[in-house]
Structure formats: C-alpha cells, structure tokens
C-alpha positions in Angstrom: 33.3 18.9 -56.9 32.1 21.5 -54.1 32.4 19.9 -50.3 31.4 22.4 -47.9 32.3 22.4 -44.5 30.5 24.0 -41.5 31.6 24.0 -38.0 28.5 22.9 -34.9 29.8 24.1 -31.5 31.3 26.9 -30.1 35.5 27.3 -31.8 38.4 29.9 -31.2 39.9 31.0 -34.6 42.6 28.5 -33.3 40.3 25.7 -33.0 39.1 26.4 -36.1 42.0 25.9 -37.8 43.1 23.0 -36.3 39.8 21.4 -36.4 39.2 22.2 -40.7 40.0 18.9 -42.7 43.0 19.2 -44.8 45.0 17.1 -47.5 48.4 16.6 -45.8 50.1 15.4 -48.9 50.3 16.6 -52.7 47.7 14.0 -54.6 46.1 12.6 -51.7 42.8 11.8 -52.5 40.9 12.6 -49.2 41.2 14.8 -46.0 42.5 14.2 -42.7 40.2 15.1 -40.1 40.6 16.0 -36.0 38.9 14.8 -33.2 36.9 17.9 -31.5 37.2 16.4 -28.3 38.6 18.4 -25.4 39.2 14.7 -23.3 41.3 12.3 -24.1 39.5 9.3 -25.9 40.5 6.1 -25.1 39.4 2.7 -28.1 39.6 -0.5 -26.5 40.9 -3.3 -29.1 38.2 -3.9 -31.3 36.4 -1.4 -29.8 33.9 1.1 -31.2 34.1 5.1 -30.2 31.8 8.1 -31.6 34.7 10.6 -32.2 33.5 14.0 -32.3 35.0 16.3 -35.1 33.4 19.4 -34.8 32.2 19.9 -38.7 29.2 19.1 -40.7 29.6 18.0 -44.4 27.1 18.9 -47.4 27.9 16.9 -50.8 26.7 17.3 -54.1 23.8 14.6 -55.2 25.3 11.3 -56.4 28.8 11.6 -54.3 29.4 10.0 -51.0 32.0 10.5 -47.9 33.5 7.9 -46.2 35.4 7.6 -43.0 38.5 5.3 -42.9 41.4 4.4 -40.3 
C-alpha cells in the first residue's frame, strides 16, 4: 500500500525530518507522528486540542487512517 506524505507550511530540512512520520519499532503496524507546533500545547484532563502536524495524507480508495493516543 502507497501512503503519501506532503508537508503544508513553510519547514527547514531539519524540520522536515523531525516532522516526517516514522515506525519507531521493527513490526509496528503504524507511524508515530510530531506535533508541528512551535508553542508548547497544554490538554486539560479530558480535554480536546487540534494538534497541528505539519503533513497531509493521500490513501489509496478503500483504506482509512486513524489517529490514536
């Protein structure tokens, strides 16, 4: 399956980088992503927050991406 990623906003190579999801372990099913935000981001408890991660996601028809903690 093809998942491509595009950044939206304005990165250094570095940001980029840092920023790109990525499977931290050997057989994990999913990727880790990074919050894009240059200000620290504060949930209350049972709280709700828009986190900003810098990417856009296309998927193949038929497959879905979902966001988990």
């Amino acid at each position: 399956m093809l998942v491509n990623f595009k950044f939206v906003g304005n990165f250094s190579t570095e940001e980029k980088e840092f920023l790109f999801p990525k499977s931290q372990t050997i057989g994990a099913s999913g990727f880790d992503l990074a919050s894009a935000s240059r200000q620290e981001i504060e949930i209350p408890p049972h709280g709700r927050v828009l986190i900003p991660t810098g990417i856009s996601i296309s998927l193949p028809l038929g497959t879905e991406a979902q966001v988990r903690s």
